[in-house]
C-alpha positions in Angstrom: 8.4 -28.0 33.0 6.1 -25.6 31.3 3.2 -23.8 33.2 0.2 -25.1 32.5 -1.7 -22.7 34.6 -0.1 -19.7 32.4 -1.4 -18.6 29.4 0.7 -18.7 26.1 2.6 -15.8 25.6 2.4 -14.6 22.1 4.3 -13.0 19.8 4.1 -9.7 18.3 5.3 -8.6 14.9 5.2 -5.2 14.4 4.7 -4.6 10.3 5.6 -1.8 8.1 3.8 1.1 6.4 3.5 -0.2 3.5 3.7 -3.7 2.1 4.0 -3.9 -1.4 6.5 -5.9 -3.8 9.2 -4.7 -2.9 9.1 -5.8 0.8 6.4 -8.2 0.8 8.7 -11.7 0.7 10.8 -10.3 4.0 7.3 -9.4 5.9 6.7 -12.9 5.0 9.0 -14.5 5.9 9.4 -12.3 9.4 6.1 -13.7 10.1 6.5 -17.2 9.3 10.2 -17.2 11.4 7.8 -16.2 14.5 6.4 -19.7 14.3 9.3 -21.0 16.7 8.8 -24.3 18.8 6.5 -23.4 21.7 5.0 -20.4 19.7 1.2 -20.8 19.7 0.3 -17.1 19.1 1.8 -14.4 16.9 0.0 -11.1 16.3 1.2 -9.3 12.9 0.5 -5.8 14.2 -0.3 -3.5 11.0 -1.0 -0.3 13.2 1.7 1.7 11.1 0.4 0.0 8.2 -1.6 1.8 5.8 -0.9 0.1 2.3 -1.1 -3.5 1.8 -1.0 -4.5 -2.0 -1.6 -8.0 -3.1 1.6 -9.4 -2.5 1.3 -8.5 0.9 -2.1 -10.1 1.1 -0.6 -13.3 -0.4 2.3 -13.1 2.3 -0.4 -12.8 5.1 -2.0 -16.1 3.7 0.9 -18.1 3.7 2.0 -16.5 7.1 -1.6 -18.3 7.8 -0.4 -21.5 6.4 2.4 -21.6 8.8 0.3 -20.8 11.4 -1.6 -24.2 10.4 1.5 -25.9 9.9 2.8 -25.3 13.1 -0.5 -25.5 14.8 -0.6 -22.1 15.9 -2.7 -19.0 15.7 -2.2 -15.8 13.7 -3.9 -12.8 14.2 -3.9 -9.4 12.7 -4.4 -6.1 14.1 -5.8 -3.6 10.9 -6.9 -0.4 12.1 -6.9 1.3 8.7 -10.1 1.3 6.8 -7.7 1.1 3.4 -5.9 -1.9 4.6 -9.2 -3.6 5.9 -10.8 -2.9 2.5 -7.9 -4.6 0.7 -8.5 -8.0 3.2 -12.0 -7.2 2.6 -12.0 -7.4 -1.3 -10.0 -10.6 -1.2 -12.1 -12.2 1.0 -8.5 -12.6 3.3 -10.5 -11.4 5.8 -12.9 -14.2 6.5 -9.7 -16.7 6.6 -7.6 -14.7 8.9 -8.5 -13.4 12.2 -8.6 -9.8 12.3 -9.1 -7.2 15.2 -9.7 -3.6 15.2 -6.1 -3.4 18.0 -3.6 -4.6 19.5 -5.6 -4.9 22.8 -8.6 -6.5 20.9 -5.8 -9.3 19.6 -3.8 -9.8 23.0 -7.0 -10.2 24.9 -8.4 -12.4 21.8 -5.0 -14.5 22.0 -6.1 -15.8 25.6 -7.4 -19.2 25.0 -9.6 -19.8 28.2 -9.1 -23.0 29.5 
């Protein structure tokens, strides 16, 4: 029987330097995978991430359609001015919930009940 008096756990993915073309599918797909049963939470942690080209921008949007799908929250954590302009310019960043760190998104990721 789960713990109703415990808040969900979630899940971190730590992302790569750089998301481009050539990795963007697999950093999509890492994400999505996340969405397990009982998953209501998972945090895409771009803190080492400091390029994010379009493909990557279109993996974080269907990371946020499985996030939908599964009824479930993504966040991101973007730090980097760069990467934040790139979410900013595509408007990604009004769609996806975005936090400054990791302990902005963990403590964000605490539904209070």
């Amino acid at each position: 029987m789960a713990d109703l008096d415990r808040p969900p756990t979630p899940v971190i993915v730590p992302l790569p330097a750089e998301i481009d073309i050539a990795n963007g599918a697999a950093v999509g797909q890492q994400l999505c995978s996340a969405f397990a049963p009982g998953v209501t939470i998972v945090i895409a942690d771009m803190t080492a991430t400091v390029f994010c080209d379009s493909s990557g921008v279109s993996q974080l949007v269907l990371a946020h359609h499985c996030a939908a799908a599964h009824r479930a929250q993504l966040r991101l954590v973007v730090p980097h001015d760069q990467v934040l302009g790139v979410l900013k310019v595509t408007g990604v960043d009004h769609m996806l919930a975005v936090y400054p760190s990791l302990d902005a998104a963990l403590a964000a990721a605490s539904p209070s009940t």
